[in-house]
N, CA, C and O of each residue as an XYZ file, in Angstrom:
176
protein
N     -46.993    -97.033    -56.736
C     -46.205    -97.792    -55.798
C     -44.951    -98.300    -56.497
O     -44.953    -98.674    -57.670
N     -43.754    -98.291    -55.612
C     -42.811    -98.844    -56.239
C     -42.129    -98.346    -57.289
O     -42.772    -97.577    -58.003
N     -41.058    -98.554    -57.575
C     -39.661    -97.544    -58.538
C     -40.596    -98.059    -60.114
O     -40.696    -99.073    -60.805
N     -41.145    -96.641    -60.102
C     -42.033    -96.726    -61.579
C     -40.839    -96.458    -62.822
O     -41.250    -95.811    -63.785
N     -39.498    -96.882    -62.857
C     -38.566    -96.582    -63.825
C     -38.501    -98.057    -64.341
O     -38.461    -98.352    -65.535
N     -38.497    -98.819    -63.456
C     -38.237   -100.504    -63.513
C     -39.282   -100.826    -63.226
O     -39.847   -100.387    -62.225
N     -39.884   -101.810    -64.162
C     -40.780   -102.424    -64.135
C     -40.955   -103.810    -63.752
O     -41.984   -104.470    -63.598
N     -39.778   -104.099    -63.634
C     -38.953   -105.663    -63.134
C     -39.267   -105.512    -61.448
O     -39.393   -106.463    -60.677
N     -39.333   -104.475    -61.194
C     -38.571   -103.554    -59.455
C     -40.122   -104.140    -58.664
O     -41.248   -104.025    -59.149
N     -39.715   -104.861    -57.158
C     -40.712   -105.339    -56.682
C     -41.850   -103.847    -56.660
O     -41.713   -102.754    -57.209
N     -42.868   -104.340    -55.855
C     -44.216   -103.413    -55.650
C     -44.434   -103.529    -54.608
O     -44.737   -104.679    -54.290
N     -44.422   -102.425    -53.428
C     -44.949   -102.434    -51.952
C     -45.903   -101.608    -51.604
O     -46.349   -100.737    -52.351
N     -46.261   -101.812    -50.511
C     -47.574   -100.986    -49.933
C     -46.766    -99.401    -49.545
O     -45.606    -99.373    -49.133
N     -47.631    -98.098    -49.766
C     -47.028    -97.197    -49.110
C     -47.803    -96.536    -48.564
O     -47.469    -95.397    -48.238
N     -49.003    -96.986    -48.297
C     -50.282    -95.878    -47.454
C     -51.057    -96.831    -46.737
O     -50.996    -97.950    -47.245
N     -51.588    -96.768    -45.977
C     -52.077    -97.564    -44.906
C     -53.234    -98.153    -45.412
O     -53.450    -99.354    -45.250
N     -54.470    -96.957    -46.383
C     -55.691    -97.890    -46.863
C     -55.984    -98.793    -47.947
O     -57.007    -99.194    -48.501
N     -53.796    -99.120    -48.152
C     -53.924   -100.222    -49.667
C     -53.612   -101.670    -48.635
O     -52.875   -102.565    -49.049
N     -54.336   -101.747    -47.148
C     -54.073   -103.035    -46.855
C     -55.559   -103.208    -46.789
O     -55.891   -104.284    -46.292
N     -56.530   -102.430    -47.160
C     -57.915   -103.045    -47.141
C     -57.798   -103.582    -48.771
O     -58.803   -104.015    -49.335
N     -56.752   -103.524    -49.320
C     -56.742   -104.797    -50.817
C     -56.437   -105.605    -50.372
O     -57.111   -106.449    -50.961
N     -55.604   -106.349    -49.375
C     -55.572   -107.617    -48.973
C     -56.139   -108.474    -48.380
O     -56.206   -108.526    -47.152
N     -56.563   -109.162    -49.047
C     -57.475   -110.160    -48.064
C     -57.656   -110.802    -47.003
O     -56.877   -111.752    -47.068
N     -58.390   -110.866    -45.780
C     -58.133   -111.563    -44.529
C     -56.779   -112.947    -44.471
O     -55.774   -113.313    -43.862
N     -57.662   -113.270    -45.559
C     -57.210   -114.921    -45.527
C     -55.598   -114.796    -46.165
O     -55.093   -115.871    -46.487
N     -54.834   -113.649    -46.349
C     -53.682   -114.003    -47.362
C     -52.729   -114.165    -46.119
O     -52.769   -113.436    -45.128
N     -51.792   -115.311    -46.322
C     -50.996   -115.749    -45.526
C     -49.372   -115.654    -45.694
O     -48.462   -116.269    -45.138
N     -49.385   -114.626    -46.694
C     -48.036   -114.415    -47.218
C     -47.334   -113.518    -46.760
O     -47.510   -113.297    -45.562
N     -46.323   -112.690    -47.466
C     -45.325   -112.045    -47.034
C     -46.155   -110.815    -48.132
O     -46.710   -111.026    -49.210
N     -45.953   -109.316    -47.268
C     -45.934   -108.116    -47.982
C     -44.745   -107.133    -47.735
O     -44.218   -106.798    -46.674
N     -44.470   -106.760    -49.047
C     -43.557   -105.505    -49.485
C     -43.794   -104.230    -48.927
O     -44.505   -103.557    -49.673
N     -43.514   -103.742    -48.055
C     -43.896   -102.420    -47.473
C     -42.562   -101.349    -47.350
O     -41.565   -101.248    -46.635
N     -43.202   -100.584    -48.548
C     -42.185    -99.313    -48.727
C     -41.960    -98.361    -47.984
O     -40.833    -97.866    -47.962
N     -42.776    -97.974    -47.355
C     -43.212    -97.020    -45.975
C     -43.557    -97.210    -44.791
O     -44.586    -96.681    -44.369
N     -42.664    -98.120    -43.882
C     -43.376    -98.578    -42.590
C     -43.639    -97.769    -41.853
O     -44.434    -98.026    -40.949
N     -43.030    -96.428    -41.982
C     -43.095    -95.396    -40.959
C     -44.488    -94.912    -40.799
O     -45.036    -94.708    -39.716
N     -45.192    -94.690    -42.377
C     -46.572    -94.708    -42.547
C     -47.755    -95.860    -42.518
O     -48.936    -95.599    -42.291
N     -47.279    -97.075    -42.765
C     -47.979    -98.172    -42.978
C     -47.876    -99.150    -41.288
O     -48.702    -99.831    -40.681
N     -46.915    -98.895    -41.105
C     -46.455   -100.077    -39.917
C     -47.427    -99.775    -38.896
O     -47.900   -100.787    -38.380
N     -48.014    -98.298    -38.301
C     -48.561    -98.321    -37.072
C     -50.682    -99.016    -37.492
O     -51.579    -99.398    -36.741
N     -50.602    -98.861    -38.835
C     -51.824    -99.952    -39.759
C     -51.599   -101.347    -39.341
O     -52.576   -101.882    -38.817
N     -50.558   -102.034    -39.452
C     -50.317   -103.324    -39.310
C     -51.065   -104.460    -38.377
O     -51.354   -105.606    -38.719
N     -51.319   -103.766    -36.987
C     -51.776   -103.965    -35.704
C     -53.244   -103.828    -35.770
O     -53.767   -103.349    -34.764
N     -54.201   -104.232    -36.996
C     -55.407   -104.220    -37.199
C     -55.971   -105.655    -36.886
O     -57.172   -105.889    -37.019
């Protein structure tokens, strides 16, 4: 995930079954590199 040249470079989601790593309860903001693939996941 994320510009593996920079290691500084944020980290986003780019496949739909890396949102079963997030936990119910997280109330934050996620990085999503691929909404085209990830976004129609979102609506779970």
């Amino acid at each position: 995930m994320g510009d593996l040249e920079n290691e500084d470079a944020p980290v986003g989601i780019e496949r739909p079954e890396q949102l079963n790593e997030v936990p119910r309860s997280f109330r934050g903001y996620l990085w999503v590199e691929d909404i085209y693939n990830v976004g129609p996941a979102l609506g779970r």
